[in-house]
N, C-alpha and C positions, 0 to 999 in steps of 0.2 A: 540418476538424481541422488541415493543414497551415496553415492559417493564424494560429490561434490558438498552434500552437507559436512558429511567427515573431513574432507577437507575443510572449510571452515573452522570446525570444530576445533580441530588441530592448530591453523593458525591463530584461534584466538588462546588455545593452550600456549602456544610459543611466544605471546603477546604477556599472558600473566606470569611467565618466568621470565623476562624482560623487564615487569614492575616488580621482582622479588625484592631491587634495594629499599625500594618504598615502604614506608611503616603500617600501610592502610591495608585492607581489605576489599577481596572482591566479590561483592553477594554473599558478604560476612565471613565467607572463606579466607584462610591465606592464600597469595596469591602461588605458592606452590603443591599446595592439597588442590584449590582451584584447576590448576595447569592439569594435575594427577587424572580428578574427574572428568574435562573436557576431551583427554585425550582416550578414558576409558569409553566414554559416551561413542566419540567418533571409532573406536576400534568396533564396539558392537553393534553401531547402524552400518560400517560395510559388508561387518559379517555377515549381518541379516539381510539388508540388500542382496548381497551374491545368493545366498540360499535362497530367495525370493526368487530373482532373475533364473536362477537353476529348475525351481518348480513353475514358471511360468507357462498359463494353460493346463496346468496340473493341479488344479486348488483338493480335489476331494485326495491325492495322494498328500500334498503338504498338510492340511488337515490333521489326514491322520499319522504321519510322523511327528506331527508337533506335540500329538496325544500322546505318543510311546514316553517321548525325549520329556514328558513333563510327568508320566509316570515315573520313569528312572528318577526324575531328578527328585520326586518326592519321596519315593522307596530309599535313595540316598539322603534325603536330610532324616525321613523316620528311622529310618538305623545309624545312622550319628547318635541322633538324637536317645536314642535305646538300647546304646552299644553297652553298657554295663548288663542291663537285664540279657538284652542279649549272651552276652559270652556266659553269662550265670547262668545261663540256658543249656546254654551250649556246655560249658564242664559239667551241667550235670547229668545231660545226656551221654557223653564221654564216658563219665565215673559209671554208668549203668551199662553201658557197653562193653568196656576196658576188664580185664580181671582186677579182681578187686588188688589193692594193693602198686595198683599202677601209679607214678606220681603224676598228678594232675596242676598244672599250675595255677595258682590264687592272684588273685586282686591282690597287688600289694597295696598295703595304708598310707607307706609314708614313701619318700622318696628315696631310691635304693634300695626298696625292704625286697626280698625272694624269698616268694610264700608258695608254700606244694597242698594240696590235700589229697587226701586216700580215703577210699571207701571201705567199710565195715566189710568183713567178707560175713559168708552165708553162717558162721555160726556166734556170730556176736566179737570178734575181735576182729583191732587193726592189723594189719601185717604190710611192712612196705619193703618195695624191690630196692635196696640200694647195692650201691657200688662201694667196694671195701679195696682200696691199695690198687683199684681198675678192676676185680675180680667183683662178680652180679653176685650176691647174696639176698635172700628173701631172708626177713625178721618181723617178730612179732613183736607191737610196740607194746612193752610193758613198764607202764609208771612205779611202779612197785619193787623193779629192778635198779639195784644203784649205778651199775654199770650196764656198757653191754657187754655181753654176752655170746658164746659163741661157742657148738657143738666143735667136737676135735675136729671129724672128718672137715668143715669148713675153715679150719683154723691152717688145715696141712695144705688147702687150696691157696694160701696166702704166702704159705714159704714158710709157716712158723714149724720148728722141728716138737713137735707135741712132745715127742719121747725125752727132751731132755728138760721139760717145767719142770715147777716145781708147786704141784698142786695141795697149797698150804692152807688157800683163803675159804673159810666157811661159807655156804651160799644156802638157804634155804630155798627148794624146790617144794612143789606138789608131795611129792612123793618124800618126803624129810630133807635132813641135812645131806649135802654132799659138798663137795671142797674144787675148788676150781686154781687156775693160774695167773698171775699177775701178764699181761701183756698190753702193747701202745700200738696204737692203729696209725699207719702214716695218713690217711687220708680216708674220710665217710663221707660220701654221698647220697643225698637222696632228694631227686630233681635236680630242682638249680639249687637248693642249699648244700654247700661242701665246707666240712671242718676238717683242719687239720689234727695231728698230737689225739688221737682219741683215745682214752681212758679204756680198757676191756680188759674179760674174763677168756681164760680157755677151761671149760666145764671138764670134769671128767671123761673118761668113754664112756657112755651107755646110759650119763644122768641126763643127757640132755634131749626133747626130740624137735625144739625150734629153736632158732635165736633169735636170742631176745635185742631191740631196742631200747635198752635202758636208759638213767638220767644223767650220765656221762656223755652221752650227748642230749639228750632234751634239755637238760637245763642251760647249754649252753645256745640255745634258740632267742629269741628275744619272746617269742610264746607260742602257746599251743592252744588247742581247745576243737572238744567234742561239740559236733553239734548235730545230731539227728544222725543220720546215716554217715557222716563225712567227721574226719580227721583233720584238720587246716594248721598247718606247720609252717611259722615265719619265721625266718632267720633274720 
């Protein structure tokens, strides 16, 4: 029977793509949105027909498959529906799991924007894992640094020959002044944000004991911003 209605159904979809030269309406529809509906109508009284004919004699098993398939389908529109809270959930559970300093990826705001955030490690600073020329380096983000920054032994991981700078430029550390080297980073990464041409320091030997993320590359982000435990960096 269900199928013979679908048939119908369909012939009279094929009837109102037939009147599409016509200027009027059918059942206020156009008559090729109209055709669209009749033949969506007739697609899902076969389907349910045949699943019907399949459980036939079996009502308490159809029953309860129709219960699961209407849980699923409600579990999938509340998590449509709360995909944002969700995944906020979800990075921050990540960022609690992950070592701190892991880049986590953000909601971007706008379209094309790639945003990372890192979590505060256990004694009150950020520190993130980036990739320097394809070489993994871990840095400390510090606003307060003009450039970045970068311990020798890390600097000789990159190919730079340390012995032959030329350690001119003044740098106030913790511990006083000491004097670092002018050097250009081919490429900084960190997550999906990657700059090219980076501005950087090669620190002395022995002045240094992290590297620093300075605003040699922060400022060339579109923004930054603390917020509770988390660091969120958009390029």
């Amino acid at each position: 029977m269900g199928a013979w209605i679908a048939l119908v159904l369909l012939v009279i979809a094929g009837l109102a793509l037939l009147l599409r030269a016509d200027a009027g309406t059918i059942a206020g529809f156009d008559p090729s949105d109209f055709a669209i509906a009749m033949a969506s109508i007739a697609m899902l009284i076969f389907v349910a027909s045949s699943i019907a004919g399949s459980y036939r004699g079996r009502g308490p098993q159809a029953a309860r498959d129709l219960l699961t398939w209407a849980i699923v389908a409600l579990m999938l529109v509340a998590g449509y529906s709360y995909r944002e809270e969700i995944l906020s959930f979800g990075h921050r559970v990540a960022g609690e799991l992950l070592p701190p300093g892991t880049a986590l990826r953000g909601e971007p705001q706008i379209n094309g924007e790639r945003s990372v955030q890192i979590r505060r490690r256990p004694d009150g600073h950020f520190v993130a894992r980036t990739q320097v020329n394809g070489v993994a380096l871990t840095m400390l983000v510090d606003t307060g640094a003009s450039t970045v920054v970068l311990k020798p032994a890390d600097a000789q991981r990159l190919g730079i020959d340390v012995a032959q700078l030329k350690y001119s430029v003044p740098v106030q550390t913790a511990n006083g002044t000491t004097y670092a080297a002018h050097v250009r980073l081919r490429n900084l990464t960190l997550g999906p944000i990657s700059l090219q041409d980076v501005e950087a320091l090669v620190a002395k030997p022995g002045s240094l004991k992290e590297n620093l993320l300075g605003m040699s590359f922060l400022s060339r982000l579109r923004s930054y911003e603390f917020t509770s435990d988390f660091l969120m960096l958009r390029g």
